[in-house]
C-alpha positions in Angstrom: -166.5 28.4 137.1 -166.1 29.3 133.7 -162.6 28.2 131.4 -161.4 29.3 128.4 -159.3 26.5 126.0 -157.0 27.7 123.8 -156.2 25.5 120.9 -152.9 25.6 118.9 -151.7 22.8 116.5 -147.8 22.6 116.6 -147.8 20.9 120.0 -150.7 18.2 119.5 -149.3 14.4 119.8 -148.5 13.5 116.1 -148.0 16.7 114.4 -144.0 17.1 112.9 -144.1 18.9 109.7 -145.5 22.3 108.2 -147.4 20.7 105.3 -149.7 19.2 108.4 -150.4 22.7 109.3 -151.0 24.5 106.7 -154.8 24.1 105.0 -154.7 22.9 101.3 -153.6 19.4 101.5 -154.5 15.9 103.6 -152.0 16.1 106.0 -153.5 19.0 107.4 -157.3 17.5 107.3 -155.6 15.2 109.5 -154.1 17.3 111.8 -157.0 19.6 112.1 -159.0 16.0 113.7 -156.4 15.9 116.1 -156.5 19.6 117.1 -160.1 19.1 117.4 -159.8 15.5 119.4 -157.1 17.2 122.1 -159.3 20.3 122.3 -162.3 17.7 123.2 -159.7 16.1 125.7 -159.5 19.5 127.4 -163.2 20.3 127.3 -164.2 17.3 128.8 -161.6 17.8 131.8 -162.7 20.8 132.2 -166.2 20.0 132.8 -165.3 16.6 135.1 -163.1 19.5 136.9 -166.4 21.5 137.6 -166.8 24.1 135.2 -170.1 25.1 134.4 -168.9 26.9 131.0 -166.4 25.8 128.7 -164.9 28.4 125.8 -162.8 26.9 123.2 -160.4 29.3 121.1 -159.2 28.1 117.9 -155.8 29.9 118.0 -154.0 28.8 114.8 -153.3 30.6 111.5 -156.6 31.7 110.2 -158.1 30.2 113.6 -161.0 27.8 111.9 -159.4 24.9 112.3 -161.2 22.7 114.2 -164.4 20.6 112.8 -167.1 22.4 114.9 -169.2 19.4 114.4 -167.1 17.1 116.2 -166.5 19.3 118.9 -167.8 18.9 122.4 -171.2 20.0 121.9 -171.1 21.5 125.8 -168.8 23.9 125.0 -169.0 27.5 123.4 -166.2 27.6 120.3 -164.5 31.1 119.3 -163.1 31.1 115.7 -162.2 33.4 112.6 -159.9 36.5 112.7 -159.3 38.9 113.7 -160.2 39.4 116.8 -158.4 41.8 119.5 -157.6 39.6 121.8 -156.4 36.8 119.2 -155.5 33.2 121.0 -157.3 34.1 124.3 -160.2 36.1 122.8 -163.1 35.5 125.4 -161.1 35.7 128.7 -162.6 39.5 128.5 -166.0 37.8 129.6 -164.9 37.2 133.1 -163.0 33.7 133.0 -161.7 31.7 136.0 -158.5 30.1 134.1 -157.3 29.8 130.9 -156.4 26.2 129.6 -153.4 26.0 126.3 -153.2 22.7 124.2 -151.0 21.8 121.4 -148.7 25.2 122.0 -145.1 25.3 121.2 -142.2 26.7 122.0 -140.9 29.8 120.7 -139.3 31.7 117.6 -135.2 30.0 117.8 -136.2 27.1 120.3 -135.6 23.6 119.6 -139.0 22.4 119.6 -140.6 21.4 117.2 -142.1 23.7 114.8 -140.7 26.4 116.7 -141.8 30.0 115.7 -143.8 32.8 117.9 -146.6 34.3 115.9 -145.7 34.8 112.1 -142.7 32.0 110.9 -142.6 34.0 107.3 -142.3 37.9 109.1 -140.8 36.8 113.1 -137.5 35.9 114.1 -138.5 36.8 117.3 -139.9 38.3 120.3 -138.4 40.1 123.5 -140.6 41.6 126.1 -138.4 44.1 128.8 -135.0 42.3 127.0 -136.3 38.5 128.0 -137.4 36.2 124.7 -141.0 35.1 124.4 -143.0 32.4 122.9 -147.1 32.8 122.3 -147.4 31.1 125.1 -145.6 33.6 127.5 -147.8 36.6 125.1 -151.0 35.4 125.6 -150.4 34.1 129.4 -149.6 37.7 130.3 -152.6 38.9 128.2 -154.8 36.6 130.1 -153.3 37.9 133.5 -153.9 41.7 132.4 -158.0 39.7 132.5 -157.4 38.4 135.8 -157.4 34.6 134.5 -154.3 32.7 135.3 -153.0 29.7 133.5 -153.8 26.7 134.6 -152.6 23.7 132.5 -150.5 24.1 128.8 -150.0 21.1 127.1 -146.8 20.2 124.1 -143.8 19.0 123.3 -140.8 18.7 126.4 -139.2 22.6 125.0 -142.1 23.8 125.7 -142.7 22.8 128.8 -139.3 23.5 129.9 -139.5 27.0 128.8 -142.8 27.9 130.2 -143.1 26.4 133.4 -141.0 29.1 135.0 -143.4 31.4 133.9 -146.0 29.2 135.2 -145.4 27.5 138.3 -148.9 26.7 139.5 -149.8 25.3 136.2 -149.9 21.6 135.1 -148.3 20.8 131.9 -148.8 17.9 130.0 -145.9 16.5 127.6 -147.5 14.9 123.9 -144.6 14.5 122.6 -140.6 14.8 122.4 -138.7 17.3 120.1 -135.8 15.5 118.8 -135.1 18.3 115.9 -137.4 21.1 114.5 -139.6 18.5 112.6 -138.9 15.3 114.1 -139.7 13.6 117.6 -141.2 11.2 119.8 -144.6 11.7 120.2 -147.8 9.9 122.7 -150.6 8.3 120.4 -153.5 10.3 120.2 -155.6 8.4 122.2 -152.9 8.4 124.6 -152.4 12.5 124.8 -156.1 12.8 124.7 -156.1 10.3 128.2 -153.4 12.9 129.4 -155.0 15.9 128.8 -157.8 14.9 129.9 -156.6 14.3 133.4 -154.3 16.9 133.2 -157.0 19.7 132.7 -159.4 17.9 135.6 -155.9 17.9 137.9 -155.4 21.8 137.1 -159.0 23.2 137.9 -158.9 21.2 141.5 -155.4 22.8 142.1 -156.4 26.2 140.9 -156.7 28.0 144.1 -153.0 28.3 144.3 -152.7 29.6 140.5 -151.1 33.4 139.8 -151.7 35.5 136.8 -148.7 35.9 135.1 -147.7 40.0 134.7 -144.6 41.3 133.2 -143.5 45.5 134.5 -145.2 48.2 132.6 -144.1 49.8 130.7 -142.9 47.5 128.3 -140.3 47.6 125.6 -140.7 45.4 123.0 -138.0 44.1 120.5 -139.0 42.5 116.9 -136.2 40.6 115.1 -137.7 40.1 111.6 -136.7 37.1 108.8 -135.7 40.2 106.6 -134.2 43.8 106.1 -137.3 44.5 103.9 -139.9 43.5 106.6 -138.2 45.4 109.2 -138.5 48.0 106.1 -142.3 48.0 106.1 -142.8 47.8 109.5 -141.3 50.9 110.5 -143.9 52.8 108.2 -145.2 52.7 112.1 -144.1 56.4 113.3 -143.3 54.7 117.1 -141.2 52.0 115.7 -137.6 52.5 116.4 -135.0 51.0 113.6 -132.1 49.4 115.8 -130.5 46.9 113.4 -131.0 45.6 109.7 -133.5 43.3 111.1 -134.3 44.8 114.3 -137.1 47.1 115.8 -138.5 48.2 119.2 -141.2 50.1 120.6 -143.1 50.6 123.7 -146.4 49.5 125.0 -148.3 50.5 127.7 -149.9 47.2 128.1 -149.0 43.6 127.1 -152.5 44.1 125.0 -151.2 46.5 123.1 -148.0 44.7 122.3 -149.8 42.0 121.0 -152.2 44.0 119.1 -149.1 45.9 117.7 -147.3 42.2 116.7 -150.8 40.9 115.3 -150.5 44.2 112.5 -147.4 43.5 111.9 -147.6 40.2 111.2 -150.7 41.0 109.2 -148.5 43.4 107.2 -146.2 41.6 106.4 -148.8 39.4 104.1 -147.7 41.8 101.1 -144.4 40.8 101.1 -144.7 37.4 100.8 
């Protein structure tokens, strides 16, 4: 059985404010040993679960994040951008289930650190007219694969909105959002206990997992922060202009909607 672990940072126990996730200062050192512990947490689930290969993503910002050298030394680790496939790069090599720890909810929810993809560029994200976070993304990406998603772990928004995407999977709660930098949050050692479990718990219940698909075509709708980004992203010929800051265009695949976000976002780097 083979797993792939995606590893964000917003959602791990401990982790309120930007400056902790954002490389250039000792907050973020911090959190980065965190990021790395919970992803250790979920490789080591994984592997009392029965899988016989472990894949770890690093799926945030510049994705090298965590301290290779600290991680589970069992486990194969996927880092630096970019990469097609972005936070589930390696579920093309044939995984069973895909495992997502320290996500968050998305771009206008109440969870902390809140945002889907890009905070400076995104206001959001709509997929056939319903809002989606990274997790809801990347989920469907992994289902185009055939891997379904097993466990997510983060704060209580999360959780709430992805588990109807997710029904099968077992989410794990570090911590509780009580604004968009504040909350209530597990100890480390006591969200790496839970994820832990929580991962082992997911891969004995995975026979009753689904992937998670959304209809084809799909129509995708891009609010930006700004008139000018929604400016430069339209250089794109099959970007439509609906509003000040407001675009759509189709994809044929949730791949290719991603791939399309991931330019943007990259894009958007000159206007910053």
């Amino acid at each position: 059985m083979k797993i792939l672990i995606s590893v964000d940072i917003e959602g791990v126990a401990g982790v309120f404010h930007s400056q902790q996730v954002r490389a250039g200062n000792p907050e973020y050192e911090r959190a980065r040993r965190l990021m790395t512990e919970e992803a250790n947490a979920a490789i080591a689930g994984a592997f009392d679960g029965g899988a016989s290969e472990v894949w770890v993503n690093d799926s945030h910002g510049d994705f090298r994040n965590m301290l290779p050298e600290l991680l589970d030394a069992r486990a194969q680790v996927i880092q630096g951008k970019p990469r097609y496939l972005s936070m589930v790069s390696g579920v093309e090599l044939g995984m069973d289930g895909v495992c997502m720890v320290g996500y968050h909810s998305r771009a206008q929810g109440l969870g902390i650190l809140a945002h889907t993809i890009n905070s400076f560029a995104f206001a959001g994200v709509e997929i056939n007219g319903q809002a989606v976070g990274e997790a809801a993304l990347y989920g469907a990406l992994a289902g185009e694969y055939g891997a379904p998603v097993l466990m997510a772990s983060g704060d209580d928004v999360f959780i709430a909105e992805n588990r109807p995407l997710f029904p099968h999977a077992t989410f794990v709660q570090t911590k509780r959002a009580t604004g968009q930098t504040s909350g209530v949050s597990l100890s480390p050692a006591q969200a790496c206990a839970a994820i832990r479990i929580g991962v082992e718990a997911a891969l004995a219940a995975r026979d009753g997992a689904r992937t998670f698909v959304m209809q084809k075509p799909l129509s995708v709708t891009l609010h930006t922060q700004a008139p000018a980004l929604a400016d430069l992203f339209c250089q794109w010929p099959e970007f439509e202009r609906v509003a000040a800051t407001e675009l759509r265009f189709s994809a044929p695949s949730i791949e290719a909607a991603v791939r399309m976000l991931n330019c943007c976002s990259a894009m958007s780097a000159m206007l910053r």
